[in-house]
C-alpha positions in Angstrom: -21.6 -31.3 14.2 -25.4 -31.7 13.3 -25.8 -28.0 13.3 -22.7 -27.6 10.5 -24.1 -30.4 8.3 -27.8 -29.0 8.6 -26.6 -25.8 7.9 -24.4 -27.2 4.8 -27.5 -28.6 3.7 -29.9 -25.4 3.8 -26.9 -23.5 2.2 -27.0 -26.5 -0.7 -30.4 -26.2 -1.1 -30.7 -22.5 -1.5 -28.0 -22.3 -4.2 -29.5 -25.4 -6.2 -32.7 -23.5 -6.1 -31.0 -20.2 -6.9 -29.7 -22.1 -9.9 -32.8 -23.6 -10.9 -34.4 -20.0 -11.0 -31.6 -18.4 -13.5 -31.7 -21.4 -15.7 -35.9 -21.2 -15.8 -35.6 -17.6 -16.3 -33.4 -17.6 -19.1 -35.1 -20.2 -21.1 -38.4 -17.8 -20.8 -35.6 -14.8 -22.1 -34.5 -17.5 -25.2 -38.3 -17.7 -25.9 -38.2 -14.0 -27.0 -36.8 -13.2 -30.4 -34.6 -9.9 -30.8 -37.7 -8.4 -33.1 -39.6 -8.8 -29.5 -36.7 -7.1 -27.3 -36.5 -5.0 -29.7 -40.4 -4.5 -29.8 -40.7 -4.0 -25.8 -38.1 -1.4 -25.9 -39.5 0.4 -28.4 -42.9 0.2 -26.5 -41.7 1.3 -23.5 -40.0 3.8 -24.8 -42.1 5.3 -26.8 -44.7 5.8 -23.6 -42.1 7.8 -21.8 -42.0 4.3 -19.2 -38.5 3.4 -17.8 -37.0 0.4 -18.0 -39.3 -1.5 -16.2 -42.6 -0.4 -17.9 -43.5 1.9 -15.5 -43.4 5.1 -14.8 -39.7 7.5 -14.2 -39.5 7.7 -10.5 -41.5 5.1 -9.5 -39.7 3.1 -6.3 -39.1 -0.4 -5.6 -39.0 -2.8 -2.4 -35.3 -3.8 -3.0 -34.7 -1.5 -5.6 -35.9 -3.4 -8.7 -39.7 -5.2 -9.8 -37.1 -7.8 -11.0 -36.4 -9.7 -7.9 -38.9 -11.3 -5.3 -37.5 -10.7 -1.9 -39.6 -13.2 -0.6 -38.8 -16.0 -2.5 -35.4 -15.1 -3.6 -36.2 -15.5 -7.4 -34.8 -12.9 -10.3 -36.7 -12.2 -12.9 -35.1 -11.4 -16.4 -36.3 -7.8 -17.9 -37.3 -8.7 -20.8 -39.2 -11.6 -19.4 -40.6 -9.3 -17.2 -41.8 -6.8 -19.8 -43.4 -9.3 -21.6 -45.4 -10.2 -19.1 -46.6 -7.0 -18.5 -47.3 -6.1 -22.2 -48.3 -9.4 -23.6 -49.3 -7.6 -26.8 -46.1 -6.6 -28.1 -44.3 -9.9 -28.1 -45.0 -13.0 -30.3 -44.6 -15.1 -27.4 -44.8 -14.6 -23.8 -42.6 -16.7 -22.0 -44.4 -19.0 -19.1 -41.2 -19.3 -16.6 -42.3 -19.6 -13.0 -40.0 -17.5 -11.5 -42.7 -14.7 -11.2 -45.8 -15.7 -9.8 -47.5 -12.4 -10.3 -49.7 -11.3 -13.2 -48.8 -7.5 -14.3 -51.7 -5.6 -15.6 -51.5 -4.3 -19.4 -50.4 -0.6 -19.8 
């Protein structure tokens, strides 16, 4: 019975934190005005990047830069992009749910 409860728990846990994560991530995403979406695309775009900022044919662990396998944690695109291109956007959002700094293309 212990081991049910304890694993109703962990599964509670997970899902509040899951939660938590998209909720975080999408106030960052509000943060961003459509003249910035509309900005990052362009950017990208214009560099021949895909739709991550990087390079076509460059491979992910998991299939996408978005999500942390280690932590769980999604991270919005645009958030994301505006990150990694600080300079395009007005404002960059300062959402946790990616913990690493993306270096300026």
């Amino acid at each position: 019975m212990h081991s049910f409860l304890g694993r109703i728990v962990v599964l509670t846990v997970l899902i509040s934190s899951a939660l938590l994560t998209v909720m975080a991530d999408r106030a960052g995403s509000a943060q961003l005005t459509a003249a910035d979406r509309a900005a990052l695309d362009k950017h990208i775009e214009d560099r021949g990047l895909n739709q991550f900022g990087d390079p076509h044919g460059t491979m992910y662990l998991g299939g996408t830069p978005l999500f942390d396998e280690s932590t769980g944690k999604q991270t919005d695109r645009y958030v994301f992009l505006a990150r990694k291109f600080p300079h395009v956007v007005s404002t960059v959002p300062q959402s946790e749910t990616n913990g690493t700094e993306n270096p300026e293309m």
